[in-house]
N, C-alpha and C positions, 0 to 999 in steps of 0.2 A: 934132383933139382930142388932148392932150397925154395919157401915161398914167397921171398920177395923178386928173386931170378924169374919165379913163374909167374908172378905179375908183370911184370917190365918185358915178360915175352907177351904179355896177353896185350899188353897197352901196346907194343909195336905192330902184330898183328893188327888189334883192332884201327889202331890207325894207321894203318896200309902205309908202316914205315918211317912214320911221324908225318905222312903228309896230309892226315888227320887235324893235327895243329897249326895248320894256315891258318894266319887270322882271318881271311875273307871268303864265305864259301866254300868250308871244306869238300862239301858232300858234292861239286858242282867239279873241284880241281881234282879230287880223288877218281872221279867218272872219267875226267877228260885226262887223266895221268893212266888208266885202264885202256881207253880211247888208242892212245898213244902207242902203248905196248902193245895193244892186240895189232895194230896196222904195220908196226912194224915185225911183230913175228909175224904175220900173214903173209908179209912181204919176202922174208927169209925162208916160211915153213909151210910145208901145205897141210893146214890142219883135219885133218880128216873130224869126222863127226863124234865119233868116241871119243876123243880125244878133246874133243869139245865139249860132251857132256860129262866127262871126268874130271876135268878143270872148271865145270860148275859148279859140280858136288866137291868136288876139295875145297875150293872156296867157298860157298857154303859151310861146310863143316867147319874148317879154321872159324872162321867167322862167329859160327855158334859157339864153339868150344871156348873163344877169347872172352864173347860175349857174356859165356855163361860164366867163368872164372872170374869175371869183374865184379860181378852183378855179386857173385855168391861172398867174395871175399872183400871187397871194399865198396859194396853198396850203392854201385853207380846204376841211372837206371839205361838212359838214353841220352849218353852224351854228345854234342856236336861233333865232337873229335873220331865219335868211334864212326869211320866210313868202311867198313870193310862188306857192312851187307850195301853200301854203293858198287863196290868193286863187285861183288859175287851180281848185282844186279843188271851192271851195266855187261857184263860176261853173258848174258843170260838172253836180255834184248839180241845181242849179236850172236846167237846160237844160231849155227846151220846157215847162217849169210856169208855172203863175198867177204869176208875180213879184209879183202887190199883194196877193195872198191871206196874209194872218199869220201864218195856221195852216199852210200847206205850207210859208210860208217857215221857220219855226221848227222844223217836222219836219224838213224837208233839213240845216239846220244841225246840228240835234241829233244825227243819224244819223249824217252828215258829221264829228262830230269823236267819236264814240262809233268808226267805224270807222278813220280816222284814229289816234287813241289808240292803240283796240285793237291792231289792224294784222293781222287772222288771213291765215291762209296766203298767199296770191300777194300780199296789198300786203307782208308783213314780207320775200318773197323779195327785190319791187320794188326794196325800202329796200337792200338791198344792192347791186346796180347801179352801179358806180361811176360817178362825175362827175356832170353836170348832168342826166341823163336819170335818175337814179338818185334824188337829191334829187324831183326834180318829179314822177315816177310812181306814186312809192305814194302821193301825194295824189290824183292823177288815178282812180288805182284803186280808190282808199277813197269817190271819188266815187261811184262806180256803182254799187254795192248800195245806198247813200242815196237815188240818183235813183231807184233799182225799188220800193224799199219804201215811199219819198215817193210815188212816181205811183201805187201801187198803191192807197198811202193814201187820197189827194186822188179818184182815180177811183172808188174805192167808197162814202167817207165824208163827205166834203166837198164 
């Protein structure tokens, strides 16, 4: 594979297909186009739980590997467009939950990019992290208080 072929795969991964490049929000439409696809495979597939933490760690990886190959080869640091650690995060919030459920699916989201956003203490550390671990982590991180206060949700009210 030539290395502009292996850029133009890294820019479409990292932006989860070009829809990285909305102009309004990518990081917001990229979660809610994850959203999307997780309820409606939840709706067609029962995803068992490995299967669930395998499709975290792959997205993750892509994510790093696009991440890292941008950063290394044209000097990008943390661009709007690259959402792909959105994707592996909002994956991440909805680990181990109801996937066909509406209502956890739309709390994990909303949580998910409520912490995201925000970014309070250890994700805003994350975000400074240089290179591709750096990018990807404080999504990862902003996942986790989403998935506690989703599950807690879902477990008590739903």
């Amino acid at each position: 594979m030539n290395k502009e072929r292996s850029r133009w795969f890294s820019h479409m991964i990292g932006s989860f297909l070009g829809i990285g490049y909305f102009p309004l929000f990518p990081g917001t439409i990229a979660s809610l186009v994850t959203v999307a696809i997780i309820f409606i495979v939840a709706g067609t597939f029962d995803i068992k739980l490995i299967w669930d933490i395998e499709i975290f760690f792959i997205l993750l990886l892509i994510g790093l590997l696009s991440g890292y190959d941008l950063i290394r080869h044209k000097d990008i640091k943390d661009p709007k467009w690259f959402v792909m650690d959105e994707v592996a995060g909002m994956w991440l919030a909805l680990i181990a939950l109801p996937k066909d459920n509406i209502w956890v699916v739309l709390i994990a989201f909303t949580l998910f990019r409520v912490f995201d956003i925000w970014k309070p203490w250890l994700i805003r550390k994350a975000e400074k992290i240089p290179g591709a671990v750096g990018i990807m982590l404080d999504d990862v991180l902003a996942a986790v208080p989403a998935w506690l206060i989703t599950f807690g949700i879902w477990r008590l009210f739903l």
